[in-house]
N, C-alpha and C positions, 0 to 999 in steps of 0.2 A: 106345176107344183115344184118348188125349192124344195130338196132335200137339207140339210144339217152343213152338207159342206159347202154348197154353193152359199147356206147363208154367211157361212164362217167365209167365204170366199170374199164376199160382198162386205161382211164390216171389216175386215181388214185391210181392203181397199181403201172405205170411208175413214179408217183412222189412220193412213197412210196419207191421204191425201188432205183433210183439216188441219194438222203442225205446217205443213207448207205454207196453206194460206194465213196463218198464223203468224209465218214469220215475214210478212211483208215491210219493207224500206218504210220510215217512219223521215221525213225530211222537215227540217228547224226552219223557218222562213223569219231572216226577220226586213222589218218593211224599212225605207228611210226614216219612216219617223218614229223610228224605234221597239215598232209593236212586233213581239212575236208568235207566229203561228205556227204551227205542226201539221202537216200534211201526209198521206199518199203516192201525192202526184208529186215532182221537181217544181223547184219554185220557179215564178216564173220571171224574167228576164228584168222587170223593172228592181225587183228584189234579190235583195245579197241570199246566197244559198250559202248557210252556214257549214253544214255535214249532211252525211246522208246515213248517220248513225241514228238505232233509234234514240228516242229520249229518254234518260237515264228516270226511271224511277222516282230513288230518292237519293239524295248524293251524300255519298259517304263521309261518316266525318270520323276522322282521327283523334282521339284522346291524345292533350296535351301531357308529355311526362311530370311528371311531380317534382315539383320543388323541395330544396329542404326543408323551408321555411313554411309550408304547404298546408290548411289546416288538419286536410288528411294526417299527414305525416306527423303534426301535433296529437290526435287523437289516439291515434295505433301507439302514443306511447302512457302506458300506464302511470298514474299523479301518485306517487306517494304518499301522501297527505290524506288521498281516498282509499288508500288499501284497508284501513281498519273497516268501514264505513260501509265497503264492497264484499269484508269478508263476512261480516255481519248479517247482511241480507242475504246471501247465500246461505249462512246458516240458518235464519227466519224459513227463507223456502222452504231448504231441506225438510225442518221442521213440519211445517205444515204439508209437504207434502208426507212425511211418515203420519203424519195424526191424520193425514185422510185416508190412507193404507188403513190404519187400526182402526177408523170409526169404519170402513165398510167391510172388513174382516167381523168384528166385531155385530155389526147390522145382520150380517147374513149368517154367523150362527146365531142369534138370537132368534133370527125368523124363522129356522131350521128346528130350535130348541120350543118355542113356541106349537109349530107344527105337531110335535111330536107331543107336548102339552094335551092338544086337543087332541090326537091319537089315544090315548090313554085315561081320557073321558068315556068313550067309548065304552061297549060292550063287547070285549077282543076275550081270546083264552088266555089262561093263566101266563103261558109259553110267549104269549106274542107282546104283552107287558111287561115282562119281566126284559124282553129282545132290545122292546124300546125304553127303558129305565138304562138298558146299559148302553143302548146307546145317546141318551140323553147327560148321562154320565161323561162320557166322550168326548163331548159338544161343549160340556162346563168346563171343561183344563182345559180345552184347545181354545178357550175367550181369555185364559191368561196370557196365550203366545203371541195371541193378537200385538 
């Protein structure tokens, strides 16, 4: 029977020893007539042995720096000609987005104001109509702030 440490003994061992076989030599063969292979083993003697590096992944690649003339470089500079045009539709947004603020400000004390509508159908005491009339009241100004 393993107790607790020997199992802890045992996978630390196993993860000690899988990264080793992990990092085995990875060798590039390429043949004379131009094919090349990746191997394990060294290549063998009829075949040029390029490195004994493994094979790179994926090969890096360097971003050319920018030109002046660059469309990037053209872009990043704002048209004058479209500044009215840009400031315009920002203003549109803004707009719609506040009239979407006010229609659901608006939606949900209505739903609230409703609610309290059917409340007061009811057969409540005098005290408890009168609580919600004032506060129905409440819900009416706060639809102007919208």
């Amino acid at each position: 029977m393993f107790h607790h440490y020997h199992k802890f003994k045992l996978a630390l061992g196993l993860l000690l020893i899988v990264p080793a076989a992990a990092t085995a030599d990875v060798f590039k063969c390429v043949a004379e007539d131009g094919q090349i292979t990746f191997s394990q083993t060294p290549c063998p003697k009829v075949v040029k042995e390029v490195s004994e590096e493994p094979a790179p992944a994926e090969e890096e690649v360097q971003p050319e720096p920018l030109q002046e003339d660059s469309v990037v470089a053209k872009v990043a500079e704002p048209d004058p000609e479209l500044a009215p045009a840009v400031a315009a539709a920002r203003a549109r947004a803004a707009k719609a987005h506040e009239d979407q603020k006010r229609q659901q400000c608006e939606t949900n004390l209505n739903a609230q104001i409703d609610n309290i509508n059917s409340q007061m159908r009811g057969d409540y005491p005098e005290a408890r109509v009168e609580a919600l009339k004032k506060k129905r009241s409440s819900l009416q100004a706060r639809l102007s702030d919208c």
